[in-house]
C-alpha positions as CSV (number, residue, x, y, z in Angstrom):
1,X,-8.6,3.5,-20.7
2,X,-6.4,3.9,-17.4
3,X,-7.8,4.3,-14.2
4,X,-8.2,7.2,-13.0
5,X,-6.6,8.9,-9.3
6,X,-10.3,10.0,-7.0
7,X,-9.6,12.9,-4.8
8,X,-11.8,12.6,-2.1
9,X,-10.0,12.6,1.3
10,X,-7.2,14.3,2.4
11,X,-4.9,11.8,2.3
12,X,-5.4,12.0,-1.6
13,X,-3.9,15.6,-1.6
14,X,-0.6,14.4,0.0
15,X,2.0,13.7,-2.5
16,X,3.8,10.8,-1.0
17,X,-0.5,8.8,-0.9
18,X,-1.0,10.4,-4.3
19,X,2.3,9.3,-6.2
20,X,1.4,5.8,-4.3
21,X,-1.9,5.8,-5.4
22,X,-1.1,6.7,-9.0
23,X,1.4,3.8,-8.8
24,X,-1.0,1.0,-7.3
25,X,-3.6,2.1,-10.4
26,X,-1.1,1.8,-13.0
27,X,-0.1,-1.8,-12.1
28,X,-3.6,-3.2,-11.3
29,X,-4.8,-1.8,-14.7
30,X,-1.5,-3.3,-16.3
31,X,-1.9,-6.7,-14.5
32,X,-5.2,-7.6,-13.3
33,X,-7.6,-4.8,-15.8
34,X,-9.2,-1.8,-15.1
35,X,-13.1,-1.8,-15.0
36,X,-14.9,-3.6,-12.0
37,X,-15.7,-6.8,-14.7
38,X,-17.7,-8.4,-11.4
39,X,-14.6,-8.5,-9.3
40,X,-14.5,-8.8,-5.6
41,X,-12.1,-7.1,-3.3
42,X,-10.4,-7.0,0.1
43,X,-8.4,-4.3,1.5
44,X,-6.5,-5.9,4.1
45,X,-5.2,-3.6,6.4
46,X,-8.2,-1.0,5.5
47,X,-8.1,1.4,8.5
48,X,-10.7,4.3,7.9
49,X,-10.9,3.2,4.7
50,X,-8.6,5.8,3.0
51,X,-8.2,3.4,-0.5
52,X,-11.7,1.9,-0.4
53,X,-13.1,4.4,-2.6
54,X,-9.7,4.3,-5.1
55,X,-9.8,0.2,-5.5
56,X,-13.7,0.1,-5.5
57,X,-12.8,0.9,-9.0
58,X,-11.5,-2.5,-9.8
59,X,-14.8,-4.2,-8.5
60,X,-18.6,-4.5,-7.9
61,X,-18.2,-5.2,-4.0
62,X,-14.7,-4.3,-1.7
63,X,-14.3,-5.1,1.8
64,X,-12.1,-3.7,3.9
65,X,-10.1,-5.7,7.2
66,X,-8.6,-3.7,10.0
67,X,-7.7,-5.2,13.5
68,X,-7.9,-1.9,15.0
69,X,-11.6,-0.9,15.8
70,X,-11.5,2.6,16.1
71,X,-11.1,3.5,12.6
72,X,-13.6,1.2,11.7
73,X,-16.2,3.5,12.9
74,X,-14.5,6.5,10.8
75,X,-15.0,3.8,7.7
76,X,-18.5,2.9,8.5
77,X,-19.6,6.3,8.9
78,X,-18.4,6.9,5.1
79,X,-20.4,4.3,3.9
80,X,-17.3,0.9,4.3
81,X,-18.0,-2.5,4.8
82,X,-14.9,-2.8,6.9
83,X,-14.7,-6.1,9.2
84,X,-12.7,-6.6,12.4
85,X,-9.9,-9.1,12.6
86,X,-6.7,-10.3,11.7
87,X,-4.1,-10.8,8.6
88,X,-2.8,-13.5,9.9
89,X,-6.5,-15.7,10.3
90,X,-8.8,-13.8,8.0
91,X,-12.6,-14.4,8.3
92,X,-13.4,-15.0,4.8
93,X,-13.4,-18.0,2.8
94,X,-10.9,-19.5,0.7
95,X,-10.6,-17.9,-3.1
96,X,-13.9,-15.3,-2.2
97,X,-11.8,-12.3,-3.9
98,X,-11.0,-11.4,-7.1
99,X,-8.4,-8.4,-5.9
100,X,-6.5,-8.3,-2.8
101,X,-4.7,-4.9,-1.8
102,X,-2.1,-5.4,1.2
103,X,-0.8,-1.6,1.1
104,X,1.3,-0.6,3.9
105,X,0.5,-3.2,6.1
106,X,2.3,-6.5,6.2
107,X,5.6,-4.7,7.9
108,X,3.5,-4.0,10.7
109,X,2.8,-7.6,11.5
110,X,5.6,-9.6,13.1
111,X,4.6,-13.4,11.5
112,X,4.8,-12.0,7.6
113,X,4.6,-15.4,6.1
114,X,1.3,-16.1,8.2
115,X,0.0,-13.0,6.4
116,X,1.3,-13.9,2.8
117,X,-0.5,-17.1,3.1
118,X,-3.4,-16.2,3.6
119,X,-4.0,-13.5,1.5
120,X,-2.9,-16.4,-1.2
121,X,-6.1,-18.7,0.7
122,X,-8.6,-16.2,0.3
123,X,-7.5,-15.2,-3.0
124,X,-9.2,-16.9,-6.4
125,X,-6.9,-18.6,-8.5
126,X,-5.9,-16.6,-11.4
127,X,-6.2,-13.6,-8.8
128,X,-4.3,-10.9,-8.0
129,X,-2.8,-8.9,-4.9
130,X,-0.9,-5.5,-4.8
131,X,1.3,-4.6,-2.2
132,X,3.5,-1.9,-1.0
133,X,6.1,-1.8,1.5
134,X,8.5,0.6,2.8
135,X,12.0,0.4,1.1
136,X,15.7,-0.5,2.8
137,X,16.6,-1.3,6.5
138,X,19.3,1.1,6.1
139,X,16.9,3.7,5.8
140,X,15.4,2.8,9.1
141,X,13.9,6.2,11.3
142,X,11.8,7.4,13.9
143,X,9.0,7.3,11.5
144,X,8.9,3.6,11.2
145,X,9.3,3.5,15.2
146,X,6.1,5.9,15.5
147,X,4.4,3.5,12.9
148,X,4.9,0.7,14.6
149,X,7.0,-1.0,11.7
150,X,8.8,-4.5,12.1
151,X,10.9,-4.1,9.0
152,X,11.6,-2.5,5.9
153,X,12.0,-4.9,2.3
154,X,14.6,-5.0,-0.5
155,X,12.5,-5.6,-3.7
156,X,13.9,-9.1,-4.5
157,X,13.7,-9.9,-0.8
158,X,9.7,-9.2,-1.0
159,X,9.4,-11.1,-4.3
160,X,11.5,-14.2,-2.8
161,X,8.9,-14.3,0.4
162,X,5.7,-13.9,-2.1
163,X,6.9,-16.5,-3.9
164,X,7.1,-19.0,-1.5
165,X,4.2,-17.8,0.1
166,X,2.7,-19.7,-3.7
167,X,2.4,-16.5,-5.3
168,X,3.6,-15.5,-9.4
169,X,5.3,-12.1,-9.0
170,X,5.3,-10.2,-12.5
171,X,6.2,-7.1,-10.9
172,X,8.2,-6.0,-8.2
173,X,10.6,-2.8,-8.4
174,X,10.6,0.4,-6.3
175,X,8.4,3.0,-6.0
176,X,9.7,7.0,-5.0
177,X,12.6,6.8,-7.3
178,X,12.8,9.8,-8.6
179,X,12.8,11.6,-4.6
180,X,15.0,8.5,-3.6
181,X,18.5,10.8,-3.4
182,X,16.2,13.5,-1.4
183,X,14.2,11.3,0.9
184,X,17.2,9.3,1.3
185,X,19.3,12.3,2.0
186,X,17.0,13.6,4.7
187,X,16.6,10.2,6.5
188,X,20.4,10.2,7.1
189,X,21.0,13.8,8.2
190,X,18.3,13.4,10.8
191,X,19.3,10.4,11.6
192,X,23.4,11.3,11.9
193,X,22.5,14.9,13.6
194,X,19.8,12.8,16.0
195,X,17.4,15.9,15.0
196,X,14.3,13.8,13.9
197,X,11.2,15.8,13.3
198,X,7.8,15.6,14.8
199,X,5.5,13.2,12.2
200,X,2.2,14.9,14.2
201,X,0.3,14.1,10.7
202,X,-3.0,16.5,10.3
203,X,-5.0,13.5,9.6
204,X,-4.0,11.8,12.6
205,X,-6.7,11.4,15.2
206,X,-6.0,9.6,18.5
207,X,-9.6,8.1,18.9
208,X,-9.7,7.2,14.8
209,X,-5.5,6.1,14.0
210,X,-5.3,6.7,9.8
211,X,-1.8,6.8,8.8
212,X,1.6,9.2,10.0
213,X,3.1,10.9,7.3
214,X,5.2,14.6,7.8
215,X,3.3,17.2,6.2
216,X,4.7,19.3,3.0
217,X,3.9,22.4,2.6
218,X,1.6,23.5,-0.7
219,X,4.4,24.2,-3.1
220,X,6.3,21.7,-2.4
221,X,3.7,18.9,-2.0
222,X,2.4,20.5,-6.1
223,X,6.2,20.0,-6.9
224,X,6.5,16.5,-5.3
225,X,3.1,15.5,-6.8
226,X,4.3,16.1,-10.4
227,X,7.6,14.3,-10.0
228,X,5.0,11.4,-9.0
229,X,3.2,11.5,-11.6
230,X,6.3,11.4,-14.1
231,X,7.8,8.9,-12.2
232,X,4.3,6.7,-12.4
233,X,4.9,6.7,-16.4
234,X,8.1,5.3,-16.1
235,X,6.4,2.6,-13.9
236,X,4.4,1.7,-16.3
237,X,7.8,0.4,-18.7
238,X,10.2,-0.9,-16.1
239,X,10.8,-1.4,-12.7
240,X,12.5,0.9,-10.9
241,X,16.4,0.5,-9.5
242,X,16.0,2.3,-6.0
243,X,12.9,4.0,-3.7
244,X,11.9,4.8,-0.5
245,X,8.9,2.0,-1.0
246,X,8.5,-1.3,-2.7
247,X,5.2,-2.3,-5.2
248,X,4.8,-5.8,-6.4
249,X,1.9,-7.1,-8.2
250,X,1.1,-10.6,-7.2
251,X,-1.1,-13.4,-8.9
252,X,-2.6,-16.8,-7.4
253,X,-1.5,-19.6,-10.3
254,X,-4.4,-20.7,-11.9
255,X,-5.6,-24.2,-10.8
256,X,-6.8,-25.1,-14.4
């Protein structure tokens, strides 16, 4: 039985977190199993805690990490156990989790390596660790200035840096495939006509930072949404040529 997408938070309604979301389940069930099977695990990078409640799913206890404090009140208040500190010097003990989700978070951190070594540490051998990135330089915008990005990945440039992080990569393709020609398209009219919009998100709050994403308006955001969701089944067989983001699934070799 697949794991099923929660709707619980806005962010869930927006097609870009939705068609992500539906992604992340699909290869975690592929990979690591769906069912929480006594798991532990970390969201690193956890802000309010906007995919707590979709990878609780995949174990008995998650944990969240966030250095910024504000949105660990948001993710408190909702019932998290979301810790301050780092990626790069984690307070948690070497192979304590079962699961380790690093969505959207590793291009904001300027010493990547430092960060892909030790979500290997505090991962269990035999473990497993999702992560998504945004896709391409070339498609570069004011969006990732406003988010604070360092850099965007090539797939096989993400799976060369797991690797020698230690980590066995069985999956690493793009992700927003399907949109690529549109999203892609948009990025470099903006970009060309210097006309870049205003990412003001709804779910942005300055004393509680979630996430910056341009708003779609109903119709489209149904239309987008199902293109997702065909574009997750194809996920599911092969890995994708081209996207605006990059998914990997990553697993700690087993010591035995």
């Amino acid at each position: 039985m697949s794991t099923s997408m929660l709707v619980q938070i806005e962010e869930d309604k927006h097609w870009w977190f939705a068609t992500r979301t539906r992604a992340i389940l699909a290869l975690l069930d592929k990979y690591a199993g769906p069912g929480k099977q006594g798991r532990k695990v970390l969201d690193v990078g956890a802000g309010a805690g906007n995919m707590m409640h979709q990878l609780g799913q995949y174990g008995d206890e998650i944990t969240g990490l966030e250095y910024n404090p504000k949105p660990i009140v948001v993710a408190n208040e909702r019932g998290f156990d979301v810790r301050e500190g780092t990626a790069t010097d984690m307070p948690f003990d070497a192979g304590m989790f079962d699961i380790v989700a690093l969505l959207d978070t590793v291009e904001h951190i300027a010493d990547e390596s430092a960060v892909l070594n030790e979500t290997f540490r505090v991962t269990r051998p035999g473990g497993f660790m999702v992560v998504t990135v945004p896709a391409l330089m070339w498609l570069w915008s004011n969006n990732d200035i406003i988010n604070l990005h360092e850099r965007r990945y090539k797939a096989a440039e993400l799976r060369d840096k797991l690797g020698a992080a230690g980590w066995n990569v069985p999956y690493c393709g793009y992700n927003n495939f399907l949109i690529f020609p549109l999203g892609a398209g948009m990025i470099l009219i903006r970009k060309r006509v210097d006309k870049e919009p205003d990412m003001t998100s709804p779910h942005f709050d300055d004393e509680a930072y979630q996430v910056e994403m341009e708003p779609a308006p109903e119709l489209l955001n149904t239309v987008l949404e199902g293109v997702g969701k065909v574009e997750v089944s194809m996920l599911k067989h092969m890995q994708l040529p081209i996207g605006t983001s990059v998914i990997a699934i990553a697993q700690k070799p087993d010591s035995s």
